[in-house]
N, C-alpha and C positions, 0 to 999 in steps of 0.2 A: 504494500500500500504506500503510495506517494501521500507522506505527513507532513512534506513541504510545502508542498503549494501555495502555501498561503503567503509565506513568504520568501520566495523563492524571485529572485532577481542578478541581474548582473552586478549588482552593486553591492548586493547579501554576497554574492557567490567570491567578489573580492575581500570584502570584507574578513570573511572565513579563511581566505587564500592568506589574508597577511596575517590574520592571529596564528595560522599554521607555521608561520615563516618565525614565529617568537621561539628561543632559543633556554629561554631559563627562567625562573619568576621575576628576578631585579627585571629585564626586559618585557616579562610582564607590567608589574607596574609602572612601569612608564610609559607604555602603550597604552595601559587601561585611564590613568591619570589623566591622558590626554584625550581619551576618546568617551570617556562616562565622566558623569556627574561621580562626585563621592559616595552620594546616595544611591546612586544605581549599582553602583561596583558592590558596595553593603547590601543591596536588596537579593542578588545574584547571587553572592555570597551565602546572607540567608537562607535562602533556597535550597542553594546544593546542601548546606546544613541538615535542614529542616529534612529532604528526602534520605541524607544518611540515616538520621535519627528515627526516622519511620521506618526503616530497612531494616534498620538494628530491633525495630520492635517497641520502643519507645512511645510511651500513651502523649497523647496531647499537650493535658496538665505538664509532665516533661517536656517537653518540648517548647513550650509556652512559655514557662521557667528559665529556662535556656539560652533558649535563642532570642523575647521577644516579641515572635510572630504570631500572628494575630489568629483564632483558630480556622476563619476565611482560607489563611491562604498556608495552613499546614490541610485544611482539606482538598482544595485546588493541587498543592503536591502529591498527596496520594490520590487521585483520579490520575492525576500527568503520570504517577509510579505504574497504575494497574491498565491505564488504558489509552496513553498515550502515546508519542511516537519511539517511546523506550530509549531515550536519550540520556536519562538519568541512568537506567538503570545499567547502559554500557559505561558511561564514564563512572559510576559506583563500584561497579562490578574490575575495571581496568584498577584503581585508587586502589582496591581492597588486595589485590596480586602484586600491584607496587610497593604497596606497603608491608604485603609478608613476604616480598623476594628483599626489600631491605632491613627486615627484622633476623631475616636468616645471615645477610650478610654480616651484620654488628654482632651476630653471635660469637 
């Protein structure tokens, strides 16, 4: 199923081309700095939180606690987790193998 559509442009399609092109987080932040508000960088931020936290199993109240977010849009994330374009759940699922190939390396 095409879950792009909607926005789907040549200007999205660069857009994604050059965040690809960033090479480590210091060049993240300085890319994001300049291309979001502060607030949107924190909202985004949130977000990816917010679905780990529900991944993890994590009730609302948690999460609420936590992060902030309002229970709006930890419900809005779990619909995007169960039946969305599954975007969280591959960059979750990538985070969660990065993180236990670098816990085995510090062993």
């Amino acid at each position: 199923m095409d879950y792009h559509h909607k926005i789907k442009s040549e200007a999205v399609d660069n857009l994604f081309k050059a965040i690809l092109l960033l090479e480590s987080i210091d060049e993240c932040y300085r890319f994001f700095e300049d291309i979001c508000t502060i607030g949107e960088i924190q909202a985004m931020a949130q977000r990816l939180e917010v679905a780990r936290m529900l991944k993890e199993g994590m009730t609302y109240n948690e999460i609420v606690k936590k992060t902030g977010a309002s229970t709006a849009t930890i419900s809005r994330i779990k619909r995007y987790l169960n039946y969305g374009a599954d975007g969280y759940n591959l960059i979750l699922e990538r985070m969660k193998k990065q993180e236990e190939k670098q816990k085995k390396k510090d062993e």
